[in-house]
mmCIF file of the C-alpha atoms, coordinates in Angstrom:
data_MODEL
# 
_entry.id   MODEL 
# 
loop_
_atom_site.group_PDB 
_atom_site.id 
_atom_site.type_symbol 
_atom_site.label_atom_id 
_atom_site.label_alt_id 
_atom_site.label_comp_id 
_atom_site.label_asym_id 
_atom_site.label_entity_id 
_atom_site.label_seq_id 
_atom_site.pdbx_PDB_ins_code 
_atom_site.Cartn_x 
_atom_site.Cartn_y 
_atom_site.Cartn_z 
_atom_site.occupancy 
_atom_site.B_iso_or_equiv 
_atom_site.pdbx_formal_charge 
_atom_site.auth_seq_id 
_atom_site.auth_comp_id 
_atom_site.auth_asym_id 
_atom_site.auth_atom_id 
_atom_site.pdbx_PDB_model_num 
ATOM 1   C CA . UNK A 1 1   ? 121.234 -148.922 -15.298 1.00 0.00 ? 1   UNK A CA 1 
ATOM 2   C CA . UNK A 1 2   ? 117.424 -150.523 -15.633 1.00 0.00 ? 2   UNK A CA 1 
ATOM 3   C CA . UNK A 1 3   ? 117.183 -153.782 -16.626 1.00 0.00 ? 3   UNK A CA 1 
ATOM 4   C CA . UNK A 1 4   ? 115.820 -154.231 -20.079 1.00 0.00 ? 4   UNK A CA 1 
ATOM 5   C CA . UNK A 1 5   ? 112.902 -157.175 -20.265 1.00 0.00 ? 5   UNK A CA 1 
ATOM 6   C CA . UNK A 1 6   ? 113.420 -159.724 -23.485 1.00 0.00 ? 6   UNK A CA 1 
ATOM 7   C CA . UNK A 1 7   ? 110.769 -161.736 -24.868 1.00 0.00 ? 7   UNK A CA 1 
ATOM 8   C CA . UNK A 1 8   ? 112.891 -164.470 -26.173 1.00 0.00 ? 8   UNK A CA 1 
ATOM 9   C CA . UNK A 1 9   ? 110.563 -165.671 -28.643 1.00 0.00 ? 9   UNK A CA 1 
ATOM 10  C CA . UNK A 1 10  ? 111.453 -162.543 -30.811 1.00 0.00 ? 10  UNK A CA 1 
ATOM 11  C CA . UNK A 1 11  ? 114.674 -162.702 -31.086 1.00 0.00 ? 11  UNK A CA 1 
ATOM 12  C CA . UNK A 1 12  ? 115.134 -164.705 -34.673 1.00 0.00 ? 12  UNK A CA 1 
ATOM 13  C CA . UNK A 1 13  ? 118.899 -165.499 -36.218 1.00 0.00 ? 13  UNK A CA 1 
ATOM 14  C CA . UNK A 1 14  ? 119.760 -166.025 -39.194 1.00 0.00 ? 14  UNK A CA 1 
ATOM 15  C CA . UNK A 1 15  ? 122.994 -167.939 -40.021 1.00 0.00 ? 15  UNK A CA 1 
ATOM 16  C CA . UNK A 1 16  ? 125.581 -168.313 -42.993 1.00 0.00 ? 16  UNK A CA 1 
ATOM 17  C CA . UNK A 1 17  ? 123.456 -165.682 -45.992 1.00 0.00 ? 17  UNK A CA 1 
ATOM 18  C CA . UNK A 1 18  ? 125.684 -165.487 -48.834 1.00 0.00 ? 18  UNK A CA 1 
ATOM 19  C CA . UNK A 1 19  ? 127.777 -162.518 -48.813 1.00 0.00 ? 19  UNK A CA 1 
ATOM 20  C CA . UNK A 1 20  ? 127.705 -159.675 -51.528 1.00 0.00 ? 20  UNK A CA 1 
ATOM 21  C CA . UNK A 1 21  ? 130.097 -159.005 -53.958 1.00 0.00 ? 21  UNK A CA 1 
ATOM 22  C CA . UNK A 1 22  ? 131.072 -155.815 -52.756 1.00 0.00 ? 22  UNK A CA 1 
ATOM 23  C CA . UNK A 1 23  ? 130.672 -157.171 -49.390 1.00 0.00 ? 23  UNK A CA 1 
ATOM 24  C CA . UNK A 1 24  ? 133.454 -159.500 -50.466 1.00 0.00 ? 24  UNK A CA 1 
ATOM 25  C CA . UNK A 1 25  ? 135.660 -156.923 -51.760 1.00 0.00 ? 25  UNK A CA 1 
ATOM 26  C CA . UNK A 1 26  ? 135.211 -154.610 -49.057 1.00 0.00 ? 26  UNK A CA 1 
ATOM 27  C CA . UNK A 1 27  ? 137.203 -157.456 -47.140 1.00 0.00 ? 27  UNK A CA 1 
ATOM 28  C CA . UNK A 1 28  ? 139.854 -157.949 -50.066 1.00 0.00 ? 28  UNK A CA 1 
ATOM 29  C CA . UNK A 1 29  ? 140.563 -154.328 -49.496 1.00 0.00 ? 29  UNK A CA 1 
ATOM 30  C CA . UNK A 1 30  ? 140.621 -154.943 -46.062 1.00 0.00 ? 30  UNK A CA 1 
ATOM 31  C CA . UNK A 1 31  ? 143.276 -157.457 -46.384 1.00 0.00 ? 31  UNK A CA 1 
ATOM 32  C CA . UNK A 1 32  ? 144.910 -155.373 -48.840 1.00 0.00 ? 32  UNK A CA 1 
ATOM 33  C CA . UNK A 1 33  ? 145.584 -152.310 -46.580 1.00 0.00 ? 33  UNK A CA 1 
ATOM 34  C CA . UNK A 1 34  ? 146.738 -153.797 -43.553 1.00 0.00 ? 34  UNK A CA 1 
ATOM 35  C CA . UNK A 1 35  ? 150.204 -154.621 -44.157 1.00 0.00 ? 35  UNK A CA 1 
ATOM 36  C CA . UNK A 1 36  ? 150.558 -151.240 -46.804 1.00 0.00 ? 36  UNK A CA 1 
ATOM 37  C CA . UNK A 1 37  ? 151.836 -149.002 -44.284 1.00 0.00 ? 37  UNK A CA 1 
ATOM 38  C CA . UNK A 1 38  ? 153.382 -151.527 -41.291 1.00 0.00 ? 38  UNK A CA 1 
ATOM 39  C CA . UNK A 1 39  ? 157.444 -151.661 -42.789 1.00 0.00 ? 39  UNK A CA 1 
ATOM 40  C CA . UNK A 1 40  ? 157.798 -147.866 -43.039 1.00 0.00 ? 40  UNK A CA 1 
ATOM 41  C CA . UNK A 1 41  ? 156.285 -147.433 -39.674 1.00 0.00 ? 41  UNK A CA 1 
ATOM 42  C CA . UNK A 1 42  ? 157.745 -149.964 -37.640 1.00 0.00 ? 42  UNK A CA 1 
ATOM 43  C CA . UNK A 1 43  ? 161.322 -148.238 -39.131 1.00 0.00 ? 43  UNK A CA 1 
ATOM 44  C CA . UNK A 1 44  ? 160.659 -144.845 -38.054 1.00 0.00 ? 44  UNK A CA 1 
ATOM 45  C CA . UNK A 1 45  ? 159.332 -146.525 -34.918 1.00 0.00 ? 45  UNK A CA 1 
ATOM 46  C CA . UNK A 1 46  ? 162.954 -147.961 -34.667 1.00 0.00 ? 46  UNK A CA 1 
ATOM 47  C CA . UNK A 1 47  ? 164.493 -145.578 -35.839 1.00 0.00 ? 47  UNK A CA 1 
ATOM 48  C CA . UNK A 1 48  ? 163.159 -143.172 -33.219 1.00 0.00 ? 48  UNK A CA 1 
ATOM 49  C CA . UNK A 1 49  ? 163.981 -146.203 -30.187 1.00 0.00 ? 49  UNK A CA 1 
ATOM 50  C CA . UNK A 1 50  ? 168.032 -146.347 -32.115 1.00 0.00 ? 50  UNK A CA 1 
ATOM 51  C CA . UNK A 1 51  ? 168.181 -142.138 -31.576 1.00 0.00 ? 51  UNK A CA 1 
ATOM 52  C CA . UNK A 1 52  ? 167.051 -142.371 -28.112 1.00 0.00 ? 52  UNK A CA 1 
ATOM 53  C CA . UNK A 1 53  ? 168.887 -145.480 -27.246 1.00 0.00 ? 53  UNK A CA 1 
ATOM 54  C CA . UNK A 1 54  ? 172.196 -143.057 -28.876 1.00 0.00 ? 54  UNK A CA 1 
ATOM 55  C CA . UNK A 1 55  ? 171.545 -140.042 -27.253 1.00 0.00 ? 55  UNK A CA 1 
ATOM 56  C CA . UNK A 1 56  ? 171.771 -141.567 -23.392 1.00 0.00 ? 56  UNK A CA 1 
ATOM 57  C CA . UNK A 1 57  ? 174.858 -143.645 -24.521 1.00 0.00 ? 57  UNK A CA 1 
ATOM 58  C CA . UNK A 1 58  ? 176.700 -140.079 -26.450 1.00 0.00 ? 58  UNK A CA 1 
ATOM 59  C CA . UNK A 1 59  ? 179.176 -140.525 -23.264 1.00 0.00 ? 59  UNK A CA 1 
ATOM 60  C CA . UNK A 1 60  ? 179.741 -144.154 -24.145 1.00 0.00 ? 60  UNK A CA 1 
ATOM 61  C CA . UNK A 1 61  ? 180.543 -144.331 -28.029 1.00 0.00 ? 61  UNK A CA 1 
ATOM 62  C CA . UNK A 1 62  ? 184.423 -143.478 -27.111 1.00 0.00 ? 62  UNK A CA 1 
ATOM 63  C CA . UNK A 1 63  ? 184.924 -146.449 -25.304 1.00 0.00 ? 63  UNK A CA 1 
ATOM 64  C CA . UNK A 1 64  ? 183.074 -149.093 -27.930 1.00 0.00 ? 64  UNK A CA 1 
ATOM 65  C CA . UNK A 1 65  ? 184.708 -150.984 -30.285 1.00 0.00 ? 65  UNK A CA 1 
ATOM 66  C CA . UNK A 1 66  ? 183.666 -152.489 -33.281 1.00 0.00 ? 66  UNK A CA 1 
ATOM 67  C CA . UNK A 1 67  ? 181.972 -155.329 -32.248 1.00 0.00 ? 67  UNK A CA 1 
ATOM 68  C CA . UNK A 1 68  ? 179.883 -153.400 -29.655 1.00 0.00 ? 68  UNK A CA 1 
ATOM 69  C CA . UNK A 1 69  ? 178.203 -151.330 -33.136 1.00 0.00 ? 69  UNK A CA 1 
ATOM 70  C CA . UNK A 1 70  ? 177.540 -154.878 -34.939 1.00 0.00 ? 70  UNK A CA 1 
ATOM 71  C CA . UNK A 1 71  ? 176.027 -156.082 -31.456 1.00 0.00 ? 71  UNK A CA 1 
ATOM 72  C CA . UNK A 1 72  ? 174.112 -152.894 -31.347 1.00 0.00 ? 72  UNK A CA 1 
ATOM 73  C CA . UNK A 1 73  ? 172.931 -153.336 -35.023 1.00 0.00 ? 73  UNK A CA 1 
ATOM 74  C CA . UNK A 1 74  ? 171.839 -156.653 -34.565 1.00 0.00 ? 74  UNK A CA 1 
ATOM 75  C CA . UNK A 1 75  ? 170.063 -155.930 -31.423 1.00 0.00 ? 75  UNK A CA 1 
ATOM 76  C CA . UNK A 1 76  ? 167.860 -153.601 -33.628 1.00 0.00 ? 76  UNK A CA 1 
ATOM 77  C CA . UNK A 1 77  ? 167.447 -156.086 -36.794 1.00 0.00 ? 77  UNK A CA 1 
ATOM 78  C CA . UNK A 1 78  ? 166.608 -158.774 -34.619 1.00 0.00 ? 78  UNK A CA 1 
ATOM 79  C CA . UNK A 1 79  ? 163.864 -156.165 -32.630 1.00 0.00 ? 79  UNK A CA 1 
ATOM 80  C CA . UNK A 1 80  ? 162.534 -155.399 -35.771 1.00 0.00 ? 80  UNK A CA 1 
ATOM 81  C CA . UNK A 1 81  ? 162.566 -158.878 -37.180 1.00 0.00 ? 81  UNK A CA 1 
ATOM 82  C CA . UNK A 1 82  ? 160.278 -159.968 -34.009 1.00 0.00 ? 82  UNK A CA 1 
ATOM 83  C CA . UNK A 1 83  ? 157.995 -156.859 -34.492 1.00 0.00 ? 83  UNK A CA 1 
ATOM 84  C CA . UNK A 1 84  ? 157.339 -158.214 -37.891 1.00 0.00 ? 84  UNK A CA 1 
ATOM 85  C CA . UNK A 1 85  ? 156.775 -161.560 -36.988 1.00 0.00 ? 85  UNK A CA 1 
ATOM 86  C CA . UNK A 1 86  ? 154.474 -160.352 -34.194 1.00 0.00 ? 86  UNK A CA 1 
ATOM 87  C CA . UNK A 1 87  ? 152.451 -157.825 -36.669 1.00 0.00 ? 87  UNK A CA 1 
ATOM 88  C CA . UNK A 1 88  ? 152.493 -160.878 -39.412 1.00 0.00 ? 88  UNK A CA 1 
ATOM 89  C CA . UNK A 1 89  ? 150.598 -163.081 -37.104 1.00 0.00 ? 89  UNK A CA 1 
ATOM 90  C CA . UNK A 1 90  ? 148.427 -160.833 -35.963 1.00 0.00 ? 90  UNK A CA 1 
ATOM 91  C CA . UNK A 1 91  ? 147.681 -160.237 -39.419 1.00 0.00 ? 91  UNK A CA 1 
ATOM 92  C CA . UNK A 1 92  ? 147.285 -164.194 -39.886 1.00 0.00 ? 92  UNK A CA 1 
ATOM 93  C CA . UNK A 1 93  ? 144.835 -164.310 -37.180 1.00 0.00 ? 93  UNK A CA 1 
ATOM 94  C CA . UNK A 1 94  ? 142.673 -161.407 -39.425 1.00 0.00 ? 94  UNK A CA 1 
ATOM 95  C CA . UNK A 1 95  ? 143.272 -163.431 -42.587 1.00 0.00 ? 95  UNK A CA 1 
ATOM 96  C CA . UNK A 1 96  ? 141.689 -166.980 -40.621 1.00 0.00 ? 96  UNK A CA 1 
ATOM 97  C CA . UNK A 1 97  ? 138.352 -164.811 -39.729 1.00 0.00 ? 97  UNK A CA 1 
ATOM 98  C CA . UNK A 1 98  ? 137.975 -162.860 -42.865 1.00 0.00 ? 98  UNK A CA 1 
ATOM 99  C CA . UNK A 1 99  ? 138.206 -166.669 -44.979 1.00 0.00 ? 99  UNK A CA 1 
ATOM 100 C CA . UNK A 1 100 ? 135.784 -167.583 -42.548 1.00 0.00 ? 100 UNK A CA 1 
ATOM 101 C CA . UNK A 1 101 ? 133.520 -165.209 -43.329 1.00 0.00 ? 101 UNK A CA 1 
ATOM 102 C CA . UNK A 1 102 ? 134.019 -165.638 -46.501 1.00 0.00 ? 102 UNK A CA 1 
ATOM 103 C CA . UNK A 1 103 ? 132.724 -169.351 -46.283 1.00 0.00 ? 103 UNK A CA 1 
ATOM 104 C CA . UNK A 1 104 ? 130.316 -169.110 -43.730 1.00 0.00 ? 104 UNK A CA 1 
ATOM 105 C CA . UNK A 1 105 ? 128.477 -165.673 -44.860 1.00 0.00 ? 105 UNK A CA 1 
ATOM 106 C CA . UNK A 1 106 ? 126.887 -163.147 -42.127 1.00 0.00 ? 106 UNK A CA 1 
ATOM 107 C CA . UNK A 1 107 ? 124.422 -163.477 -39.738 1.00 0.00 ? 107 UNK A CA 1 
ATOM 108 C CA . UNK A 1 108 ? 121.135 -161.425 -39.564 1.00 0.00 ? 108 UNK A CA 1 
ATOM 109 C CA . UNK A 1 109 ? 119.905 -160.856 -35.812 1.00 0.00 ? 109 UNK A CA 1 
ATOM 110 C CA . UNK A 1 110 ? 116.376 -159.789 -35.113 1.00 0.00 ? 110 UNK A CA 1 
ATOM 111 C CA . UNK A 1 111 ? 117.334 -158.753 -31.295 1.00 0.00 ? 111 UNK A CA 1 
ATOM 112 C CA . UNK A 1 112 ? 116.934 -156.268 -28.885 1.00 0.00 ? 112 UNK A CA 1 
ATOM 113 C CA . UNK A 1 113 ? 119.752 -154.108 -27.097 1.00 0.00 ? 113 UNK A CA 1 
ATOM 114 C CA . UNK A 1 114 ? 119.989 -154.906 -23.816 1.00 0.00 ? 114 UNK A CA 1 
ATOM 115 C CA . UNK A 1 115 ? 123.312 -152.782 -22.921 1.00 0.00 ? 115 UNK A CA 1 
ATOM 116 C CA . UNK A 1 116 ? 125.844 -150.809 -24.199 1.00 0.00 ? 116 UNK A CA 1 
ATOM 117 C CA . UNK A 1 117 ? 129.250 -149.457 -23.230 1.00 0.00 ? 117 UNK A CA 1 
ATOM 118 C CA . UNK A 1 118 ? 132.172 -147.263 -24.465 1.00 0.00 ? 118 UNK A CA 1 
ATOM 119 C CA . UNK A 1 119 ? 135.651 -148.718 -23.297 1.00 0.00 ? 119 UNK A CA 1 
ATOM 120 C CA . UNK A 1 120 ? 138.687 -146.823 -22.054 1.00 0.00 ? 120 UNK A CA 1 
ATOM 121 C CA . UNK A 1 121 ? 140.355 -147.294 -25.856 1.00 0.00 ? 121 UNK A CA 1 
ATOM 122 C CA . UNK A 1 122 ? 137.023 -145.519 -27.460 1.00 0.00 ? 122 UNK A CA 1 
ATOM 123 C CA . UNK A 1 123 ? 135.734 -148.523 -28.764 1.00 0.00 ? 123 UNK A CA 1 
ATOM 124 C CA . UNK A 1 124 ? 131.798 -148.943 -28.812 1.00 0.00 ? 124 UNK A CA 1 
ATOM 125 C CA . UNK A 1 125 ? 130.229 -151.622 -27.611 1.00 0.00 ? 125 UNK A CA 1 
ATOM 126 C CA . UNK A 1 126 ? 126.468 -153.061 -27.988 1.00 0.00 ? 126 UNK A CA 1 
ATOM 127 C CA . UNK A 1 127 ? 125.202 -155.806 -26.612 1.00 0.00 ? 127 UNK A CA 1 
ATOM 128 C CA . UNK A 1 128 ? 122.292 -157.625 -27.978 1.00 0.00 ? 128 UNK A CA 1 
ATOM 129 C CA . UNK A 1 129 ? 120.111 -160.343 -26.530 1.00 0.00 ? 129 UNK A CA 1 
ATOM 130 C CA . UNK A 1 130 ? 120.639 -164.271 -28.124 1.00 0.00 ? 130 UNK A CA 1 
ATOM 131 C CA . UNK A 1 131 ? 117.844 -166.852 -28.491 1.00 0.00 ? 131 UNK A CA 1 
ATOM 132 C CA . UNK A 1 132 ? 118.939 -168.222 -24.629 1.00 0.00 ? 132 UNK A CA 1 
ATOM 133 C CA . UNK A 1 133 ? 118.596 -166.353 -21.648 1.00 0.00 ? 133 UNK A CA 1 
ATOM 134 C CA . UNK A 1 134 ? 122.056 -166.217 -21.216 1.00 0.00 ? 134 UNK A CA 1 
ATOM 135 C CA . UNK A 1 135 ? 123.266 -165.412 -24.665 1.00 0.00 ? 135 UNK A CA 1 
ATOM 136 C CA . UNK A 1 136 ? 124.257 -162.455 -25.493 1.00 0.00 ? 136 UNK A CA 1 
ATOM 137 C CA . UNK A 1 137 ? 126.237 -161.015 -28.398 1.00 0.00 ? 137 UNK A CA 1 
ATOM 138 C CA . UNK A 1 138 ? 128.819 -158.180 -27.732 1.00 0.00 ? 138 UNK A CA 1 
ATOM 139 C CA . UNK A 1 139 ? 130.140 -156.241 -31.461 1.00 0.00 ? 139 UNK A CA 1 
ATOM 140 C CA . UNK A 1 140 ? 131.736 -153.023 -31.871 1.00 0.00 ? 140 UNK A CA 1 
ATOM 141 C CA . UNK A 1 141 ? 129.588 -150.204 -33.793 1.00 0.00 ? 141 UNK A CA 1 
ATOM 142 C CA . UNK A 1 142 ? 130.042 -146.588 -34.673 1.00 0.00 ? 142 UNK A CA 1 
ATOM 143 C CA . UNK A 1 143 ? 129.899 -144.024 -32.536 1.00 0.00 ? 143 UNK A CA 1 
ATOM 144 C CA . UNK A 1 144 ? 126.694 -143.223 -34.226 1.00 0.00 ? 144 UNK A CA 1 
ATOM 145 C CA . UNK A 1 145 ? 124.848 -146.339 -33.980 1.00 0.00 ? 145 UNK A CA 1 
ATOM 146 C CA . UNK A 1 146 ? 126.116 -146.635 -30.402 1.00 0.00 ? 146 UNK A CA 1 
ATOM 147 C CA . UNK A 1 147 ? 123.979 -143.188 -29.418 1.00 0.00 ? 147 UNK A CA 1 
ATOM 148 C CA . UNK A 1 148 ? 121.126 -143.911 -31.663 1.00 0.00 ? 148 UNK A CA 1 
ATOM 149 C CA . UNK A 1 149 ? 120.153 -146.946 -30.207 1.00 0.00 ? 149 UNK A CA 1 
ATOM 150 C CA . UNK A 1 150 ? 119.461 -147.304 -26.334 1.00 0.00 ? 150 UNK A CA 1 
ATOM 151 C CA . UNK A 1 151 ? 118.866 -149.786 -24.459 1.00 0.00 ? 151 UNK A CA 1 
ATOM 152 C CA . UNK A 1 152 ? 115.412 -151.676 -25.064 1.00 0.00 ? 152 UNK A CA 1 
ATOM 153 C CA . UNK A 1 153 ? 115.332 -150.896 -28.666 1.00 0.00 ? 153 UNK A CA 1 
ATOM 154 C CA . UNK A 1 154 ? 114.524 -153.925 -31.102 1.00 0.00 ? 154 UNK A CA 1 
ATOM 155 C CA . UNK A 1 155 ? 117.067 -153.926 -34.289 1.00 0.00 ? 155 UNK A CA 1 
ATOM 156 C CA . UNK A 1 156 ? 118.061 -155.786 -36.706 1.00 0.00 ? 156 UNK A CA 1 
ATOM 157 C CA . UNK A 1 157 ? 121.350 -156.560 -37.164 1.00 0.00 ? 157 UNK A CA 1 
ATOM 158 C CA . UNK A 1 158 ? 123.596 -157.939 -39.765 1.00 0.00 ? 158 UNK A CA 1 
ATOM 159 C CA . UNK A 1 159 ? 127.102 -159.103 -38.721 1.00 0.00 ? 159 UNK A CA 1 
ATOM 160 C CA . UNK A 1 160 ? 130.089 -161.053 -39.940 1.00 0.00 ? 160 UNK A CA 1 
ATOM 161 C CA . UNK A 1 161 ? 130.639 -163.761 -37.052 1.00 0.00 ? 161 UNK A CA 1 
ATOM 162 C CA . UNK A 1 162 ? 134.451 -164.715 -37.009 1.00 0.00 ? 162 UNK A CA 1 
ATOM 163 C CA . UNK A 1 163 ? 135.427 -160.615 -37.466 1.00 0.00 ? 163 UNK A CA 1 
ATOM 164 C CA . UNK A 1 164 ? 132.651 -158.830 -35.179 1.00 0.00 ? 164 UNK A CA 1 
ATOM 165 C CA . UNK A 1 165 ? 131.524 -156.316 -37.777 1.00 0.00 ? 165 UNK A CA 1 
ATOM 166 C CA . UNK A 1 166 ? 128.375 -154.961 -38.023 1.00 0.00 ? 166 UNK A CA 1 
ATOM 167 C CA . UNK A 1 167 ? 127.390 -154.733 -41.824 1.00 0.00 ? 167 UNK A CA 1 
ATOM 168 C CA . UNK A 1 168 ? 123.895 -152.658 -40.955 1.00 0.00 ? 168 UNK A CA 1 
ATOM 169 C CA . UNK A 1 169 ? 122.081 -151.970 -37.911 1.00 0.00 ? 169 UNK A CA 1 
ATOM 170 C CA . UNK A 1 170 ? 118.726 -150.422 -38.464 1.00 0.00 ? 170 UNK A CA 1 
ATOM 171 C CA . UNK A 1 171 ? 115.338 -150.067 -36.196 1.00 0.00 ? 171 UNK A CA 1 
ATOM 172 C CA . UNK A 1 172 ? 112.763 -152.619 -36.065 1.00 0.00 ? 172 UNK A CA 1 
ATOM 173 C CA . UNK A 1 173 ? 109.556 -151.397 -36.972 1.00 0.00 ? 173 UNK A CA 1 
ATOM 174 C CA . UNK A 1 174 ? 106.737 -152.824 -34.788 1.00 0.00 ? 174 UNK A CA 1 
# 
């Protein structure tokens, strides 16, 4: 991998721009969606663990008595009750950085690409210079955006901070 060369005094941010109204409820639809689906799945999820969990104990059902299928029925409430609680504050954490957004607006980078990388969970990755030598600002793009733009090439970049999304990337004409 080469090393890309930054003249620092070209890289420009700009902080906190108002955001759009359809910027704005792009990320009430956001918050909208997340939970829509997260019930019914976690119960089929559960579902699915109960009919495994009853097939290796078939042998075992003539010997239980009635308080071993309460036990067994709270066991799976109280799994699904923490699986909520852990997808609900996830979904808190999501909620913090979208109303922070939402105050603080998006940021417009004048930058260069100095690397980028695809993880092992398909997620791309570009990193772009900051104003100091040893900033540097990592976001997730598209698969598109992460092949069109290589290493060395001078974008422009607008971002929401607090949730890491790029709002437009485009080429910087020079």
């Amino acid at each position: 991998m080469e090393k890309v060369v930054v003249d620092y005094s070209q890289i420009h941010l700009q902080e906190n721009i108002p955001l759009h109204e359809d910027e704005i409820s792009n990320i009430a639809s956001q918050k909208k969606d997340f939970f829509k689906n997260v019930p019914a799945s976690l119960l089929v999820a559960l579902i699915m663990l109960v009919l495994i969990a009853c097939y290796f104990l078939q042998n075992d059902f003539k010997n239980f008595k009635y308080y071993h299928y309460i036990l067994f029925i709270g066991v799976v409430v109280a799994l699904y009750a923490f699986l909520y609680a852990l997808i609900w504050l996830i979904y808190q954490y999501f909620l913090r950085n979208w109303k922070k957004d939402i105050e603080n607006g998006k940021n417009q980078l004048t930058s260069i690409v100095t690397s980028h990388h695809k993880t092992e969970n398909d997620e791309y990755i570009m990193t772009f210079a900051g104003r100091n030598k040893h900033e540097k600002i990592r976001l997730p793009a598209e698969r598109e955006d992460y092949h069109r733009y290589e290493a060395g090439t001078k974008v422009v970049v607008t971002y929401l901070k607090y949730s890491k999304v790029i709002l437009s990337i485009h080429k910087l004409d020079t």
